[in-house]
C-alpha positions in Angstrom: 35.9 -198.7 74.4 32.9 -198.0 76.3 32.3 -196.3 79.5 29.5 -196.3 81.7 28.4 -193.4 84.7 25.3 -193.3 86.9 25.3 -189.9 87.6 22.7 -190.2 90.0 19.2 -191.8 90.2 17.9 -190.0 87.2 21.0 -189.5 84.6 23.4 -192.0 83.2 25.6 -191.6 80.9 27.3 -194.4 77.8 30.5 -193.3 76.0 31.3 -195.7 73.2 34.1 -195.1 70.5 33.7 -196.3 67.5 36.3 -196.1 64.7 36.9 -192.6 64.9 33.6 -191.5 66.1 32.9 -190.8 69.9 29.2 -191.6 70.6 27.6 -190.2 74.1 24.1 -191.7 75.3 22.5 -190.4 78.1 19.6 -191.9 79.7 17.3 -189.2 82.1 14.4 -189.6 83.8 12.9 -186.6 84.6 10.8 -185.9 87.8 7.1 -185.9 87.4 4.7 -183.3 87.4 3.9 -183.3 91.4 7.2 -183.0 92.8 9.4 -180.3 94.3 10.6 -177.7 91.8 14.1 -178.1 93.7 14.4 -181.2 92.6 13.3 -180.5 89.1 16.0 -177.6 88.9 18.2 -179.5 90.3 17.4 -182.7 87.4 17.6 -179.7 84.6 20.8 -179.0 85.9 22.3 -182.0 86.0 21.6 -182.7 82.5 23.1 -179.4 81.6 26.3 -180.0 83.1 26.5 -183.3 81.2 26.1 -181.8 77.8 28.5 -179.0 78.5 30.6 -181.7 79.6 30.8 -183.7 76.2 32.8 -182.4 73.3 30.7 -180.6 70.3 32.8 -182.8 67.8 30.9 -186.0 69.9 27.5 -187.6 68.8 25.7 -187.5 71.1 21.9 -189.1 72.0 19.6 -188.4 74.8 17.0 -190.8 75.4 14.5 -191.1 78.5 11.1 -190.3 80.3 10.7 -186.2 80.3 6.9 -186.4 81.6 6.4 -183.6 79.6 4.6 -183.4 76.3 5.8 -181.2 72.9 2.4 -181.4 71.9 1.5 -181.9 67.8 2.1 -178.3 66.6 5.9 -176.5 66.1 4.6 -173.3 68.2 8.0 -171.3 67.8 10.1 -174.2 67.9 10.3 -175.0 64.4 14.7 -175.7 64.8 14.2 -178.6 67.8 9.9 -180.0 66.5 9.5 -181.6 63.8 5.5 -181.0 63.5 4.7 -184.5 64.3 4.5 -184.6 67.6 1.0 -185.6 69.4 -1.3 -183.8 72.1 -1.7 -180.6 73.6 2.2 -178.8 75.0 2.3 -178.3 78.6 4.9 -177.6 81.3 7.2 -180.3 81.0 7.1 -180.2 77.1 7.6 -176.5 77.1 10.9 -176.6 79.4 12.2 -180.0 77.1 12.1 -177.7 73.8 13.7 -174.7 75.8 16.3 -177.4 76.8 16.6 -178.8 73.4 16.1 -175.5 71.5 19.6 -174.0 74.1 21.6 -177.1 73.3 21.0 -177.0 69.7 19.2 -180.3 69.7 16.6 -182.4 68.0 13.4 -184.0 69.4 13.7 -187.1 66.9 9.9 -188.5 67.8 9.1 -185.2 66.2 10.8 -185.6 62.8 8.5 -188.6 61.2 5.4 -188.6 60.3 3.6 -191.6 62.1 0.3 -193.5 63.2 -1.2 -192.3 66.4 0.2 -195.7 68.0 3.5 -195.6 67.0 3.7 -191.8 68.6 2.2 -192.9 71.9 5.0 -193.5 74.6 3.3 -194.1 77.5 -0.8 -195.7 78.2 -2.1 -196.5 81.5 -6.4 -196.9 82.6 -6.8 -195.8 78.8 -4.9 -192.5 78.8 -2.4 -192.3 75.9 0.8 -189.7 75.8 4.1 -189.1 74.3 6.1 -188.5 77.3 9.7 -190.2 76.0 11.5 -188.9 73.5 14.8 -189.4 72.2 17.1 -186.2 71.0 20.3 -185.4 69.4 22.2 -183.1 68.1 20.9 -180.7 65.1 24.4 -180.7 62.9 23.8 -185.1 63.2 20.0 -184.6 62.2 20.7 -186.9 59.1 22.0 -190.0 61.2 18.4 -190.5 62.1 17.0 -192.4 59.6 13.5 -193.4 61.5 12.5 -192.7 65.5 9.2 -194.7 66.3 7.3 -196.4 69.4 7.4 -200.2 69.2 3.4 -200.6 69.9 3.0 -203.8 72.0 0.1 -205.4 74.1 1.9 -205.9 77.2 0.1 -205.7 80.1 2.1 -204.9 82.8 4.4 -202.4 80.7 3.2 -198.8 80.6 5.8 -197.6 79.1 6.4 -198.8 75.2 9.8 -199.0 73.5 11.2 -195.9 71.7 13.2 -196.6 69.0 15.6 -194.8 66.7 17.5 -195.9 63.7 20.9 -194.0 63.4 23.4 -194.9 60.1 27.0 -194.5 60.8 29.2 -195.1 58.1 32.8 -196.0 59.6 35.2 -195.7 57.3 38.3 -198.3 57.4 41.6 -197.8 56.8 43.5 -198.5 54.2 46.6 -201.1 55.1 49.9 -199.6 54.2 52.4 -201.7 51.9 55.1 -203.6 53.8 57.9 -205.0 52.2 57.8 -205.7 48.6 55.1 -205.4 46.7 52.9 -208.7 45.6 53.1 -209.8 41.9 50.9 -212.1 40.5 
């Protein structure tokens, strides 16, 4: 089964079941640095309600454009960084790992050690930053197997693909035994 809500303009939500695993994605755009703290409260907000919204026994992934950055060092948020982030912290990063830090979450672009290239979300006019991150819960930390930027050359994309490998193992049933049993 999947399932599929546009919240609003910035948040959207996937519920896929699997098996017997329920997996929630949410896609969130946050607003940039320049606009209206209303409408960054209110974007906050939204995103809150969402997670309160989905059950703790859920997986759940959060993937989008936080224009914020978590900068390279942990900085008192050693349970949501992994160390490996890249930059200087400001603002936007700051309120992401308060977010992620209240919600007992994982920045996963954090948690490997990588190349400067494969850490850079977003380059435009020569400016590189990490402003896209992908997050999930801490208790599902070892589903992610690898979180990485796909580097690429395209021109008109400023934004470069964020990636994150996740193993789920599904477990199948076993049939039960109708009738009589085979002999061979």
């Amino acid at each position: 089964m999947v399932q599929v809500r546009r919240v609003n303009n910035r948040l959207m939500t996937i519920k896929l079941v699997v098996g017997e695993y329920t997996l929630n994605v949410l896609s969130a755009y946050a607003p940039q640095a320049g606009l209206d703290e209303e409408i960054k409260r209110r974007f906050w907000e939204g995103l809150d309600d969402i997670i309160r919204s989905i059950l703790p026994s859920s997986r759940l992934f959060i993937g989008g454009d936080f224009n914020g950055h978590i900068g390279s060092s942990v900085g008192g948020y050693t349970e949501v960084h992994g160390d490996f982030g890249f930059w200087e912290r400001n603002g936007g990063g700051t309120l992401l790992l308060e977010f992620a830090k209240a919600f007992d979450l994982v920045i996963a672009n954090s948690s490997f050690p990588k190349r400067e290239d494969h850490l850079v979300t977003y380059q435009s006019s020569g400016e590189k930053t990490q402003i896209d991150y992908l997050l999930l819960r801490r208790c599902d930390r070892r589903l992610c197997k690898d979180c990485k930027v796909i580097p690429g050359d395209t021109l008109e994309m400023q934004h470069r693909f964020l990636v994150m490998d996740i193993g789920i193992l599904i477990r199948r049933k076993k049939r039960s035994v109708r009738g009589c049993p085979r002999i061979r």
